[in-house]
N, C-alpha and C positions, 0 to 999 in steps of 0.2 A: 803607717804613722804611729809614734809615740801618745799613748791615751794617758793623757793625769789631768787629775785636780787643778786648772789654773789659777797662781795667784792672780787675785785680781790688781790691774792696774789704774790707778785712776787717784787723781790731783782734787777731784772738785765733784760734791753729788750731783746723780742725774738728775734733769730737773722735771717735774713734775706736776701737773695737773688738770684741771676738768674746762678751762676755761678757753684755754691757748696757748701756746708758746710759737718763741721766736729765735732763733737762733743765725748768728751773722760771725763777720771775722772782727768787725770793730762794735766797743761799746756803744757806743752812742748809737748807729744803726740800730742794734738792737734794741736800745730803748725807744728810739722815735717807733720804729713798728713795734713793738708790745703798748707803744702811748694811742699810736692809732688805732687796733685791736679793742683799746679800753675805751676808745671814745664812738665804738659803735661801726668804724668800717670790719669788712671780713680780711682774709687773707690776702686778698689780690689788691686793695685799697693798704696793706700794712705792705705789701709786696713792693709797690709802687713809691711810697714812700720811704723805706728802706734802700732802696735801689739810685734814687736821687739823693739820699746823705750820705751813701756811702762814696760817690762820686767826688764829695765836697772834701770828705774825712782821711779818704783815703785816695787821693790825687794821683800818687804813686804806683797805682793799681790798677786805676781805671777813671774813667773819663766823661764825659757828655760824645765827643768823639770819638767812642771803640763802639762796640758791640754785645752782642748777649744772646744764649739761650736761654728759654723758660720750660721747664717741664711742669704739669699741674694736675692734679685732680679738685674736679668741679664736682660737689656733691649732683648738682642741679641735673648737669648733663650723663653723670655717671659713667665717665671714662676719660682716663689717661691723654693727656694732649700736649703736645709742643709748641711753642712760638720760637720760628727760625726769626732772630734779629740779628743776623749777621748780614750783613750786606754785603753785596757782591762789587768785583773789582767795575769800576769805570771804564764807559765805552772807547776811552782810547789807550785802554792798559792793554796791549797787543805784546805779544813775543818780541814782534819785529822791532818796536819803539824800544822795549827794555835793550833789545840787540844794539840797535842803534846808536843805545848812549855808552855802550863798550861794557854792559852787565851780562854775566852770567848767573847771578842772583838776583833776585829783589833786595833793595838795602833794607836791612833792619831798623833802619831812624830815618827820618824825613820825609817829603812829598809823593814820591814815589809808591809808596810803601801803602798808599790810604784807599781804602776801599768804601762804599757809603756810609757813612753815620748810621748804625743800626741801632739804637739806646732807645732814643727819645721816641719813635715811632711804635718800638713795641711796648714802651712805658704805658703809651696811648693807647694801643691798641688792650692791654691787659685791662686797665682803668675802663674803657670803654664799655667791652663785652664782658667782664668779669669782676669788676668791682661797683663800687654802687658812692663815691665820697665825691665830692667834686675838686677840680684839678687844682684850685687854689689849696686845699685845703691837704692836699697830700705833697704840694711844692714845699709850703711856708717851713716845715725844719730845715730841708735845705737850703731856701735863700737867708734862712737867720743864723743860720750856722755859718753861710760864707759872706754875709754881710756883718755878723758882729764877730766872729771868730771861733774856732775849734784847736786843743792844743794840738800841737803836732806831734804825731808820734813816731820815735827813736827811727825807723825805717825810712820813714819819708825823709827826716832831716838826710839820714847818713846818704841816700836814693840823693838828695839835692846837692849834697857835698861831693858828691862821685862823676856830677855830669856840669860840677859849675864852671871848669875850666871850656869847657864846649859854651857852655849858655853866654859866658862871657866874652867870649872869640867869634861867636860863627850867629847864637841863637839871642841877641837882645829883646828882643819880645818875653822870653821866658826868665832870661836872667832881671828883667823889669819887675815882674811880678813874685818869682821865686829866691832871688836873692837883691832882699832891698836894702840902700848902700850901700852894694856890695857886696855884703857878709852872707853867708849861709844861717839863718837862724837854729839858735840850738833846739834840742827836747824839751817840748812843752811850752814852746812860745805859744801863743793863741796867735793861729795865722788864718788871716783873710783874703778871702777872694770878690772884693767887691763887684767887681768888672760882671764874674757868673753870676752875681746875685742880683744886680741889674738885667743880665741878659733873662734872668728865669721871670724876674720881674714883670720886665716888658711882654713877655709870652704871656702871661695871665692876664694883665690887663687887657692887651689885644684881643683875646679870646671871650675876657667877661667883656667886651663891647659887645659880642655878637648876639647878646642875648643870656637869659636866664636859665638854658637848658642847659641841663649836665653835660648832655652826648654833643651839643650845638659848641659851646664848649671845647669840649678836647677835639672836637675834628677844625674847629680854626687854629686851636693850637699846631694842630697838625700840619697845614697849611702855612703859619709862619715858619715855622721849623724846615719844612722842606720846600718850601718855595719863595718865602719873604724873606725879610731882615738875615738869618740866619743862615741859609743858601746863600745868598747873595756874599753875604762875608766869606762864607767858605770856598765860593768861586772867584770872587776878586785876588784872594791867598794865594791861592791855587795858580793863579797866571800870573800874576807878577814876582812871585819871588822864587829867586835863584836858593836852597834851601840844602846846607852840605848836610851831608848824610855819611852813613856809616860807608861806604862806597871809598870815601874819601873825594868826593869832587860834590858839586851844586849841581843841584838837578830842580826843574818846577815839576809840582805836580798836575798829573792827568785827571783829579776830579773837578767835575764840575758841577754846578748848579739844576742841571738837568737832569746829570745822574739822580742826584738826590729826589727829583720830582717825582720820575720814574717810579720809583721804588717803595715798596711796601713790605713789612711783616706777614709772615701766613702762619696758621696754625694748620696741624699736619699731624696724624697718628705716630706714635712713638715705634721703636723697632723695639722688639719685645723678646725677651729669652725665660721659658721655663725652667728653674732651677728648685727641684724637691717643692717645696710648699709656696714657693718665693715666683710671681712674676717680673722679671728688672724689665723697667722700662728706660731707655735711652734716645738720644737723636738718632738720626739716620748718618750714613755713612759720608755726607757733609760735613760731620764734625769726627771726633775719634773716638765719639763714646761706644761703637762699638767693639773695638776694642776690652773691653770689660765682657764685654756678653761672649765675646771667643776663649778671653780666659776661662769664663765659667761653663761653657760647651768645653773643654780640655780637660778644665779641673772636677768635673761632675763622674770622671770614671775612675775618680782616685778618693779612698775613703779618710775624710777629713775630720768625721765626729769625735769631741773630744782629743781636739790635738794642741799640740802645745804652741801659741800663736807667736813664742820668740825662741825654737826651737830651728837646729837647723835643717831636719824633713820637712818642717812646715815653711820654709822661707827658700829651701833651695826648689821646692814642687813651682809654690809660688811664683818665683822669680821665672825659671824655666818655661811655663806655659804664657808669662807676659815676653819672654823674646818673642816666641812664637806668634802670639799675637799681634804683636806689635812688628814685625817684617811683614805680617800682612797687609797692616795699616799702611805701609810706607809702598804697597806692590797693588793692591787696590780699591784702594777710596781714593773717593774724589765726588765731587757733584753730581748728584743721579740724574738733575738734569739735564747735564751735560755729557755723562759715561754711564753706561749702564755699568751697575756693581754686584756683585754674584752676592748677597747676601745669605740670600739662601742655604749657596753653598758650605759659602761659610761658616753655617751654622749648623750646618748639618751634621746628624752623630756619625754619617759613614768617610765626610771627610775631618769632623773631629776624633775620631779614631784613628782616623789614620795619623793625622798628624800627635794624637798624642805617645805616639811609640817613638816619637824622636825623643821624647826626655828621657833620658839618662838617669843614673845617678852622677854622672860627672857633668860641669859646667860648659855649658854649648859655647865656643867662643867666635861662632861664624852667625850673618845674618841668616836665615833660611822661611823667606816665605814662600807657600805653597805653592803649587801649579796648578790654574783650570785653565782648560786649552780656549782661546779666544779672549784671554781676560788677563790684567795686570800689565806691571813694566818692570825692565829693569832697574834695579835700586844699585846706584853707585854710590860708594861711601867715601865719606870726609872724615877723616880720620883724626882724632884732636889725642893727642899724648896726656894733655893735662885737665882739669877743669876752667872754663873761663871764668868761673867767678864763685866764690864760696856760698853754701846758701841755699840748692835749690829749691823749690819752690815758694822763696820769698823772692823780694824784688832782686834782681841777679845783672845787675849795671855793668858792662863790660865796656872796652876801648869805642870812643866815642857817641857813649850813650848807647851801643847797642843790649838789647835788652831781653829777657825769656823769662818765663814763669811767673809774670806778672798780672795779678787776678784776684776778685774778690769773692764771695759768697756768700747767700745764707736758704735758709729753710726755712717753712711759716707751718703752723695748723694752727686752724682757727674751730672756735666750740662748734659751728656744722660739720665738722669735720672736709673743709678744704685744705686742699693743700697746693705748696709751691714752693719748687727748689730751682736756686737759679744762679747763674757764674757770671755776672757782667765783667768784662775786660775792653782794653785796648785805651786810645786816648789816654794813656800814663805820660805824666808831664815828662817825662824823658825821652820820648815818642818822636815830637815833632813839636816845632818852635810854637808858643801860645800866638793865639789869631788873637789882634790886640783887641776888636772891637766886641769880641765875644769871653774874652776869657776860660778857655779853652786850646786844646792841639787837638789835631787829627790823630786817627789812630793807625797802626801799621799794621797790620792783619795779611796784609798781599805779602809779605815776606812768606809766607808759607807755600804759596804756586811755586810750582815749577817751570822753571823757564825752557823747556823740552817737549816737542811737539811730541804727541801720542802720548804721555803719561797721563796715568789718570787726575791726577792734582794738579795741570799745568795750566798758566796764564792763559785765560781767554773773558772776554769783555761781557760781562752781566755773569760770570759764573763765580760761584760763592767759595772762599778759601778754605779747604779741609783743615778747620777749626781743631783747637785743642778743647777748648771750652767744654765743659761736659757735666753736666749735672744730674742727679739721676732720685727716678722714684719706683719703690717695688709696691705690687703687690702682697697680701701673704693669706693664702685660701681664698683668693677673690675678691678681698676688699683693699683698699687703697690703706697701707701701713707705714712706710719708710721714705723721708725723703733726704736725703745724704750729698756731699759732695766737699769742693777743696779747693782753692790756688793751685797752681803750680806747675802748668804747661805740661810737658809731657808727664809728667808725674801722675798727674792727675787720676787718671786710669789706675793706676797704680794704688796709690793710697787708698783709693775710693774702695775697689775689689779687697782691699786689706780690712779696712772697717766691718765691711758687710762678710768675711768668712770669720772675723775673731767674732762676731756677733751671733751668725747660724749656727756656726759649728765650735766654736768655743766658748759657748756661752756668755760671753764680757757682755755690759749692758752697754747704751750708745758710750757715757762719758767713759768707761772700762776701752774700748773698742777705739777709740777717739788716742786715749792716752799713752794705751801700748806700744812698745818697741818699734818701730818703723824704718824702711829701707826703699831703698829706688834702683832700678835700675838704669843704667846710660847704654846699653848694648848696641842700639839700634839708632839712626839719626832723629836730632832735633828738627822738632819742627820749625824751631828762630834758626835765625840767621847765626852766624855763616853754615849753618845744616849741620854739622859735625857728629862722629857718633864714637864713643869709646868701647869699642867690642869688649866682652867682659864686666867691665866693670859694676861693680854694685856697692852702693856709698849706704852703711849700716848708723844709726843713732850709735852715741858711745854705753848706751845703757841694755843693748843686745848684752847677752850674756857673753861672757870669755870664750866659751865653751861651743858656742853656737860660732863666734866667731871662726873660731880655731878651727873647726868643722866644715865652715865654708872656704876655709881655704885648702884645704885638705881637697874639697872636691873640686878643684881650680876655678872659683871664683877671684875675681883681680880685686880683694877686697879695699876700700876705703873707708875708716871709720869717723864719722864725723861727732859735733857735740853732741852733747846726751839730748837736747829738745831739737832739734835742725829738723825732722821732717813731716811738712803739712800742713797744714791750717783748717782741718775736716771743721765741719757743722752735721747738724741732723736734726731732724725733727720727726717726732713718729706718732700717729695714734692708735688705740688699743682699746676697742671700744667706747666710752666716754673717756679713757686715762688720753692726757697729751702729754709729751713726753721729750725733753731737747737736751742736747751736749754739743759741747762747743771745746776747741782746742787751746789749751794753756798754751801752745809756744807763741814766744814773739809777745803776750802779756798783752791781747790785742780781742784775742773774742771770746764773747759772753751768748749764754743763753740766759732767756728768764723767760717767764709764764707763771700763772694762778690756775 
């Protein structure tokens, strides 16, 4: 690797200091948690209410109907923990039913596509066990925000101008509420969601009947949510309507009411990778965050200090050991479950050795995940020539509402030094038609199984969809220091591992690290619908240097270069003894860190 001085990159100071910080993708998130921060709750009470405005603010992204990981550290408990809130496919989501209706995917939009509500229950569950504010009091910015209004920002309009020809053909529920008389409101209207703001409504009060206890409280809340008013709408939806979807035909959906009863959040030890000074903590292999941790088992035998983080040794290493990784993720993850997954192995220096002798200096253009005898599937590819939609990791709307990389984020430290980093997704109003009586869609998450018996990520009923969603917190000597992540579906992994090596090994501080040059690769298949994967390909920011470009193509990468800000949406939050410390991404002119 090339050793220099790097300039640093960076649009906006890091932010700084002793009391807290808060870092999200949209302003207003961020202020309502640094508001509750100031008003006495800790990290997981600013957690929780960050988490329901951003729902409101950023519709587009994410929903009351998708899902969520939570990674955390608890000063009190002193270790690292996850909250899986992704809920698993519905007990009549079978191979044979999807067969039946003439799919060999899961469709990317509509009924089909919904696996349980995971948002609201782990909201609960965090509040519960780990914050200390009561439920009215971390609800109220979001029902005033979708009760009196938030402007809409640029993405969400263009997101509603891209799918209004659908909402208004196929989806009147959505086009009712998203496009009123008609029109698609422009940037910066102040738009409202009355309908959610009453639903949140009705939840509080039902819950403040049950009494004055905090915990008494959000476990009735719990109880409307997945078995009153709330279930009840979502299982009525569910059976009566015929609901077109990206498929191209109507289909009803298989969730029902029960499902939703059934089902609960659990918190669960993170999977963990030693890297120099650095613990990463991640999900298990339910989600793709590890991923990240294979890169770093690959990239840990190649010396990186001091290297040039838009350089092309440092982007072509890079890139190379995320194929690698990333054909592992598509050969064996899936629900542990449900399929036992070699993690271990995975992680190991004598099969990350080995696999890292596949990188080249030249650009690998085939997939190639590894072999442990008893474990993984075959990986068939979809082959896509072009991009479906410009953009990645922002909202990425293709032929009829189908949809990828759409996701929100932010990071907390509060003056005890907690922490929490978290990605809620799914329920994007481009999703699936809004349930009238809720103000809300379902979320699509089951597009990601596989409809192929024996694979480890394939449809089966209570088992949880190998998530993109990936949030992550490190270590650094022991103590709980970083807690990072992004938008953007499979990307994710991607950017996230780019942040945390310009930060180790090239010194950049988070907003330096945040700002710097950035790139993706497409080599390997998406995890949306229709699966597709562009062998090669690697889509560079316009602001890579010439020279790096020129270089990457030289070593046969199928380079595409996009606008100079087009990749990511990173947050972070870190602390450093009493210093708290947060950056947040300029692109898209959408998120903000602040703290005292």
């Amino acid at each position: 690797m090339t050793n220099i001085n790097p300039s640093p990159f960076t649009t906006r100071p890091e932010i700084e200091g002793t009391f807290g910080v808060v870092a999200s993708t949209h302003w207003i998130a961020t202020a309502v948690g640094m508001a509750t921060l100031e008003k006495g709750g800790n990290a997981f009470d600013a957690a929780v209410a960050t988490a329901f405005t951003l729902q409101v603010v950023e519709p587009h992204l994410n929903g009351p109907g998708g899902d969520v990981p939570v990674i955390l550290y608890d000063v009190r408990r002193g270790k690292p923990e996850v909250i899986c809130g992704q809920g698993p496919a519905p007990a009549r989501a079978t191979i044979a039913h999807y067969r039946a209706e003439g799919l060999d995917l899961v469709p990317g939009t509509g009924l089909l596509a919904a696996c349980v509500p995971g948002t609201f229950e782990t909201w609960m569950l965090l509040l519960r066990d780990y914050g200390t504010m009561p439920l009215a009091d971390v609800l109220a910015p979001a029902i005033a925000y979708a009760q009196n209004g938030h402007p809409l920002v640029e993405r969400a309009s263009a997101t509603i101008a891209t799918v209004a020809g659908l909402f208004r053909e196929h989806w009147p529920t959505s086009a009712a509420l998203y496009l009123p008389n008609g029109e698609v409101l422009p940037t910066g209207t102040l738009f409202t969601n009355k309908t959610l703001a009453a639903t949140y409504l009705r939840i509080v009060k039902e819950a403040e009947s049950a009494g004055r206890d905090r915990v008494v409280q959000i476990e009735r809340a719990r109880k409307i949510w997945s078995q009153g008013f709330v279930a009840e709408a979502i299982d009525r939806f569910c059976r009566t309507q015929e609901i077109f979807d990206s498929s191209g035909a109507r289909h009803r959906g298989v969730l029902t009411g029960d499902d939703m009863a059934r089902w609960t959040p659990r918190v669960e030890p993170p999977l963990a990778y030693d890297y120099g000074r650095y613990t990463v903590c991640k999900t298990g292999p339910w989600g793709q965050g590890p991923v990240m941790l294979q890169q770093l088992a690959l990239l840990k035998g190649f010396a990186l200090d001091g290297c040039d983080p838009a350089g092309a040794d440092f982007i072509h290493l890079v890139v190379e050991c995320s194929k690698l990784a990333y054909a592992d993720r598509e050969a064996f993850y899936g629900d542990p479950d449900f399929v036992e997954v070699p993690m271990a192995t995975l992680l190991s220096d004598a099969y990350s050795a080995a696999r890292r002798k596949l990188v080249g200096e030249e650009a690998s253009l085939e997939l190639r995940p590894g072999s442990i005898e008893g474990f993984g599937a075959v990986v068939k590819l979809r082959r896509q020539s072009v991009p479906l939609a410009a953009g990645a990791g922002e909202p990425t709307v293709g032929r009829l509402g189908g949809t990828r990389g759409d996701t929100v984020h932010f990071d907390i430290v509060d003056q005890a030094g907690n922490m929490v980093s978290s990605t809620p997704s799914g329920g994007w109003l481009q999703s699936s038609p809004v349930i009238p009586e809720l103000g809300f869609c379902l979320g699509t998450r089951a597009q990601m199984f596989w409809l192929e018996e024996g694979h480890p990520a394939a449809l089966a009923p209570g088992k949880r969809p190998r998530t993109t969603l990936s949030p992550t917190l490190a270590l650094r000597d022991g103590e709980p220091y970083l807690a990072w992540g992004s938008p953007g579906g499979d990307q994710q992994d991607q950017w996230i591992t780019q942040l945390f090596l310009r930060h180790v090994h090239a010194g950049l501080n988070l907003q330096e690290a945040i700002d710097a040059p950035a790139w993706h690769s497409e080599h390997f298949p998406s995890s949306f619908w229709p699966r597709a994967a562009r062998p090669g390909v690697l889509v560079l920011e316009g602001r890579v240097p010439a020279t790096t470009v020129a270089e990457l193509k030289r070593r046969g990468h199928l380079v595409e270069v996009g606008p100079d800000w087009s990749e990511g949406r990173l947050t972070a939050a870190a602390r450093d003894g009493r210093r708290r410390r947060a950056a947040a991404n300029p692109r898209g002119m959408q998120g903000y860190a602040a703290g005292r």
